[in-house]
N, C-alpha and C positions, 0 to 999 in steps of 0.2 A: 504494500500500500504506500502510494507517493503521496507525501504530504507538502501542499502547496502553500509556499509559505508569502504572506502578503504584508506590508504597513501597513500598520493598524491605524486607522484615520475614519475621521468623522464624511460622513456621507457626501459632504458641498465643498470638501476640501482641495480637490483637484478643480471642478468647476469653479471658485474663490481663486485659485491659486493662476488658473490660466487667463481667468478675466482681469483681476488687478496685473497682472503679468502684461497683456495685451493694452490694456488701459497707458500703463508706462513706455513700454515700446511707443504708444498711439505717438505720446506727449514727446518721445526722443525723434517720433520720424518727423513730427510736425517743424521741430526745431531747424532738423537738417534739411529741409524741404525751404524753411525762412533762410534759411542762410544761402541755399543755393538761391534763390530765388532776389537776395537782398547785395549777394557778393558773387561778379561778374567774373573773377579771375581766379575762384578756384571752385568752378563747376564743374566740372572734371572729377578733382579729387572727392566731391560731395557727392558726385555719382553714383562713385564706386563705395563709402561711408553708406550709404541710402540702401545699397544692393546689398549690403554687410548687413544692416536691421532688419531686410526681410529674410534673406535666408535664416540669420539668427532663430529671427519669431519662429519661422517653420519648423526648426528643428529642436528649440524647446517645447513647441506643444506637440508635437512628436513623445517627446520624452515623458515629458509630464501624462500625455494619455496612455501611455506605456505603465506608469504606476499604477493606474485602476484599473487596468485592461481585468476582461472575465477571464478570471483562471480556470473555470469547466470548460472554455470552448475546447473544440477540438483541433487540435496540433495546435496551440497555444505559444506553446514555448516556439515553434518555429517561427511561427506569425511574430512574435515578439520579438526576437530575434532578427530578424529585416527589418523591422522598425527600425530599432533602435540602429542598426547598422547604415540604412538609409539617413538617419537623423545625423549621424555620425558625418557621413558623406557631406551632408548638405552644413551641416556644423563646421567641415574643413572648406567648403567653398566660402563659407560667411568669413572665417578668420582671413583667407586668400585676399577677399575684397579689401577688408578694413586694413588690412597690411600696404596694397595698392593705393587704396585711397591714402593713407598717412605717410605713405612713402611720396606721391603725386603732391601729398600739401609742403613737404618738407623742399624739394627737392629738385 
């Protein structure tokens, strides 16, 4: 008998966690979105900062839905396991950007 082991967490905890999560992203993309919009000569590097928040976003709530995923489903662990590997993926494209973009502001 496999015993499926989970964080113990309150029912609204992942939904709480991914809203206020996506709420801060909102308020971080809006800034970089004023700045490109307000400074002409490093839109370029704000581009690439911009494309770094969204894949970011994508692959925290990758992750974070990955915590309350239903552990009865069927092949579970494999499905979980591409997630998180996907998230992974998209998590090294997001550092890629914001590396380019701060190399481009610098440089």
């Amino acid at each position: 008998m496999e015993i499926a082991l989970r964080i113990p967490m309150e029912e609204e905890t992942i939904p709480m966690l991914i809203g206020g999560f996506c709420m801060v992203m909102s308020l971080a993309l809006i800034g970089i979105i004023y700045f490109w919009i307000t400074n002409r000569q490093h839109r370029d590097p704000l581009k690439w900062i911009t494309a770094h928040f969204v894949f970011f976003t994508i692959a925290v709530i990758l992750f974070l839905k990955e915590l309350d995923a239903d552990i009865s489903a069927p092949m579970v662990a494999e499905s979980n396991s591409l997630t998180m590997g996907v998230g992974g993926v998209i998590w090294a494209i997001s550092m890629y950007c914001l590396m380019l973009g701060i190399r481009k502001l610098i440089g």
